[in-house]
N, C-alpha and C positions, 0 to 999 in steps of 0.2 A: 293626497299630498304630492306635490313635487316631486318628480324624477329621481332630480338631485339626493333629495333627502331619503329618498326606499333606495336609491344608489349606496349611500352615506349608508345608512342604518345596517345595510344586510352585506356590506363589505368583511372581508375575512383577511383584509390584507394588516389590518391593526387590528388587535385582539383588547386595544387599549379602551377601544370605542362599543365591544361585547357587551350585551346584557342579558341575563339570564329570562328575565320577563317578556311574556309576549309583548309586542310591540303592540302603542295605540295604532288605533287611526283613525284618520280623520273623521271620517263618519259616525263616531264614536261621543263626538262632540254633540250633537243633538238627536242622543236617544236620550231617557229619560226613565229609571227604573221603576217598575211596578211596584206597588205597595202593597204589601200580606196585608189581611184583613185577621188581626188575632181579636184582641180582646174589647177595642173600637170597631167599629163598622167603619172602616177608611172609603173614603171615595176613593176609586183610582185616577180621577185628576186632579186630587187634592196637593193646592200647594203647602210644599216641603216646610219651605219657611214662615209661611204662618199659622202651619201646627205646629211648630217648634216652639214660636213665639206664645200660641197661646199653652200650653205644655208648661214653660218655665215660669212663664207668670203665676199659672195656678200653682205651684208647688211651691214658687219662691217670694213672689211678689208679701206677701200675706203670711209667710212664714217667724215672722219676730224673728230673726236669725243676730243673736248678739248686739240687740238693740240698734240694728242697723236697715237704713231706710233706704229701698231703691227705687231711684227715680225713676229710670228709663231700660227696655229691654228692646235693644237695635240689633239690627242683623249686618252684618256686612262682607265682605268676599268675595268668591266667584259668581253665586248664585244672587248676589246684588248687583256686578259686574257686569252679569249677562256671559261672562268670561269659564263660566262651567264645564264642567265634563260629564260623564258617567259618573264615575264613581265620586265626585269632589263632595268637601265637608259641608256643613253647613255651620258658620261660623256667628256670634252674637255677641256683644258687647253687653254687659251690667255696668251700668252708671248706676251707682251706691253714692250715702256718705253714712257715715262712722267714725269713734271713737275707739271703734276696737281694730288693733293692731290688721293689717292688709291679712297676712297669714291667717288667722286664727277666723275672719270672714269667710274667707276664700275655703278654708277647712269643711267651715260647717256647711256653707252652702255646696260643697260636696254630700256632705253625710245627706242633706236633705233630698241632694238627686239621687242616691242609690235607698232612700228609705221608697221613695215612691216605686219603686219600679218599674217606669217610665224609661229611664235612661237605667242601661245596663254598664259593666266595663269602666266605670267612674273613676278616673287618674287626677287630680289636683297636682300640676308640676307646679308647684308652691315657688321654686328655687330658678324657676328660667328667668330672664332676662325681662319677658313679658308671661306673666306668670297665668295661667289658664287652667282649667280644666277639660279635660278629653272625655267623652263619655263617645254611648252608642244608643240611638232610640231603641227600644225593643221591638216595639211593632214594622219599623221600615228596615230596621239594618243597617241607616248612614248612620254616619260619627257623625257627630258636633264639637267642636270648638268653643272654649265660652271664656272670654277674655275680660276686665275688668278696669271702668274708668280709662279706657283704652279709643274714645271716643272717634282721635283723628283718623283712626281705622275705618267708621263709617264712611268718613267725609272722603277719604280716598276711594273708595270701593264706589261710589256714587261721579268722582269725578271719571271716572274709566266708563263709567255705564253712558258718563255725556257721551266722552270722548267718544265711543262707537258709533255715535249716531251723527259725527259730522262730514266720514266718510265712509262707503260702503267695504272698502277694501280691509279696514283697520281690522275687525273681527276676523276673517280669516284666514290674514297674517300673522294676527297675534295666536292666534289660535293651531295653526302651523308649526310655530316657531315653540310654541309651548308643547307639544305632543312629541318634535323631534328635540325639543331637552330632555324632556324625561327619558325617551327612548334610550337617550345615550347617557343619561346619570346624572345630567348635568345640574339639576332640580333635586335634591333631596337637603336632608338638615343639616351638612357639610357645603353644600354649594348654593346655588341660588332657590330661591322663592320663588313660585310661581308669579307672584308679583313684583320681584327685581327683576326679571325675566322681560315680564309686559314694559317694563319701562326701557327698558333694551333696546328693544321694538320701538318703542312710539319716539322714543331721542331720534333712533333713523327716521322717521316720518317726518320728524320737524326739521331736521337736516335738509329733506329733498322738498320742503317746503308743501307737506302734507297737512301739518297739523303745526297751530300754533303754541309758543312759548308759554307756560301755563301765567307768569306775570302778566301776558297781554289778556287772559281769561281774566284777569281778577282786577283790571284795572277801572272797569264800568260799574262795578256792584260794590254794594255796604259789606266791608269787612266782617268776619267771621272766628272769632278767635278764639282759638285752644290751647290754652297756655296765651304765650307768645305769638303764635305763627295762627295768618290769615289762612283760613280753609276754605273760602267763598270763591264762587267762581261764576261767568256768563253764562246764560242758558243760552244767549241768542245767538245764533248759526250767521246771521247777517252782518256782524259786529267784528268778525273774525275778517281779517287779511290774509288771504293765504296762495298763494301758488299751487292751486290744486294738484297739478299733473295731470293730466287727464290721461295722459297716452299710456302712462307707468300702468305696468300691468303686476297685479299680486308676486307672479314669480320672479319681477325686476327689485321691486321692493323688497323681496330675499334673499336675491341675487347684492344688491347693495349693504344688508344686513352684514353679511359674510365677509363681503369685502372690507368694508369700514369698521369692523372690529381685529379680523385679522394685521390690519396696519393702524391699528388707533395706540396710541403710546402712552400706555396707561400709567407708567412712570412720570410723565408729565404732564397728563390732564386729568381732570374731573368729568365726569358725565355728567350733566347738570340743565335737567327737563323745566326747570322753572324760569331758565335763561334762553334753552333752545338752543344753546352753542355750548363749546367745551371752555372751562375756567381751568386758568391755569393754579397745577397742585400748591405749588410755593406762593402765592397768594394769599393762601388760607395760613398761612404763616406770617406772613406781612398783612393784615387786614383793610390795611389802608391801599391796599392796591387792589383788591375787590370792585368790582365796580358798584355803582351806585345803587343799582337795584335792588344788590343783595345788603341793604342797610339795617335789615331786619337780625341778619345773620349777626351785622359789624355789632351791633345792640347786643346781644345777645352773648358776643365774646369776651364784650367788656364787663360782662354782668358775672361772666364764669371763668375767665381765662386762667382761674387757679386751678379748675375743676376739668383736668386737660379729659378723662374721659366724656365730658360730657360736648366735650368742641368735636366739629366734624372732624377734623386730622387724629384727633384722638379716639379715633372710634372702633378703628381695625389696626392691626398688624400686620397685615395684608397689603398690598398695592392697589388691590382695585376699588375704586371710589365712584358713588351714584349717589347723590342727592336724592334725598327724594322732596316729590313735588310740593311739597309744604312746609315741611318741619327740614329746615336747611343747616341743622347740626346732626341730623340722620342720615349715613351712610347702608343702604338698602340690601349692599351687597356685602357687608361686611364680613359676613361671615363664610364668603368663599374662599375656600383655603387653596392654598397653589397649583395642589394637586388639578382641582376641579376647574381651576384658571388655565393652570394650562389646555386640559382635556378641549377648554371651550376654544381656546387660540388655536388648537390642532384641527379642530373640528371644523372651524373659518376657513383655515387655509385650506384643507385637502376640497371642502365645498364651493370656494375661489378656484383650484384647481381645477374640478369635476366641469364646472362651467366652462372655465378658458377653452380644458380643451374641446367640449361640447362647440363652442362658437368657432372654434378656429375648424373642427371635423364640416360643422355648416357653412364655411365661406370658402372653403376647399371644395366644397360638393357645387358652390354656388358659380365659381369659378368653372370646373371643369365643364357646368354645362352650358357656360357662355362660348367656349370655343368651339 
């Protein structure tokens, strides 16, 4: 990890920025945990996620659970993302359909994972927002995740998995940027997502003209629709405009991170990755001042504009606002609460700080030994 950031982390001069947890690091990022061998004979390079997959099929797919039929069992996340860690979930979508009530499926196919004993620690949060079950496999020890007709979750976890592969740098920055949130708290269920987080990250990339605007991804391919909102995107690398940078070196692209959130006026913009530039907040109040691209959105307002939670301005109580890449009445980061907002604005600044003076200590040094 950067200087900066084991600067940042192990500072004593703010107690604000303390965490009681050892600190990741980076190296951390591609270890990969052994697998106990209990009651299966596991490989130990058995992939995670497609013993999970087959795991939930055989207990659920075939289980007659409240006369309800499921179609498809997808995986999506970090460990789709490529964007993993040690210890991260492994997360899965059920695409069902049914006549019986959401809760009352979601129930049983709990009961059905703690009757196998497979999955240990089984939570149904029936009541969140996007309502899942939490479990733990018994033989490996990860948690799982398991989310429900929740589909556009795939399609994002796959367009990230492009995204790393059209420059080399993405992954390590993002992967950086995400090990020094957690470190300082920034990431948990009060503040951002590991996946608002990445999107932090890649908005800078498309700013310094690393990566392009996801509209320009989706404009060469057959729509893809979930709900409303097109989830399709270009596979081809050649098709893309972009200003690579070649020079930008990973710790400039964090060096910029820093900067451009410490002064971005979140009062008066929107982060907004499917346009590649920031839309102004009071727009999404006037809809007709939106620009054109986001016509999906303008659709989309006039279909609900009674239903103010479901518009993007009605999303948080908060100030800070992130689009996300698809579904453009989803605010990403909504649920960062001020405290963790601010935490992140302090955290910009003193790391803008750490920098400045580091450059001005190096053109000082650079200076003295030209005389």
């Amino acid at each position: 990890m950067d200087n900066q950031c084991i600067q940042f982390q192990h500072s004593t001069k703010n107690k604000l920025f303390n965490t009681k947890k050892r600190p990741l690091q980076y190296e951390e990022c591609y270890k990969h945990k052994k697998i106990k061998s209990q009651e299966i004979n596991y490989k130990s390079d058995v992939d995670i996620v497609t013993l999970f997959k087959l795991e939930l099929e055989r207990i659920l797919i075939n289980s007659n659970v409240l006369n309800t039929t499921i179609t498809d069992i997808l995986p999506y996340g970090s460990r789709i993302s490529g964007l993993n860690i040690t210890d991260s979930d492994v997360d899965f979508n059920i695409s069902y359909v049914s006549k019986t009530p959401a809760k009352k499926v979601i129930k049983s196919f709990a009961n059905k994972l703690r009757q196998s004993q497979v999955f240990i620690k089984v939570f149904p949060l029936i009541c969140a927002k996007i309502p899942i079950i939490k479990c733990t496999h018994k033989n490996t020890g990860i948690n799982c995740d398991i989310s429900f007709n929740n589909i556009s979750a795939v399609h994002n976890s796959h367009l990230l998995n492009h995204i790393l592969s059209i420059d080399c740098r993405i992954k390590p920055v993002l992967m950086k940027l995400k090990i020094w949130a957690k470190n300082i708290g920034l990431i948990n269920t009060n503040g951002f997502s590991s996946y608002s987080f990445y999107w932090l990250g890649l908005f800078i990339m498309q700013v310094l003209g690393l990566l392009p605007a996801i509209r320009d991804l989706q404009k060469s391919v057959p729509e893809i629709l979930v709900d409303q909102w097109n989830c399709a995107f270009s596979k081809k690398l050649q098709e893309y405009i972009i200003n690579k940078q070649e020079t930008l070196s990973e710790s400039e692209i964090l060096n910029f991170f820093y900067k451009y959130y410490s002064n971005f006026d979140f009062n008066k913009f929107v982060i907004s990755p499917y346009t590649g530039y920031p839309l102004l907040k009071k727009d999404f109040e006037n809809i007709e001042q939106l620009p054109d691209e986001l016509w999906r959105y303008k659709q989309f307002h006039k279909e609900n504009k009674e239903c103010q939670k479901l518009l993007f301005l009605g999303s948080c109580q908060f100030k800070m606002y992130t689009q996300d890449p698809f579904q453009h009445n989803v605010n990403i980061t909504a649920r960062v609460t001020p405290k963790i907002f601010e935490k992140f604005i302090n955290a910009c600044v003193e790391l803008k700080t750490i920098q400045k003076a580091k450059n001005n200590t190096s053109l000082d040094l650079t200076l003295t030994s030209q005389r």
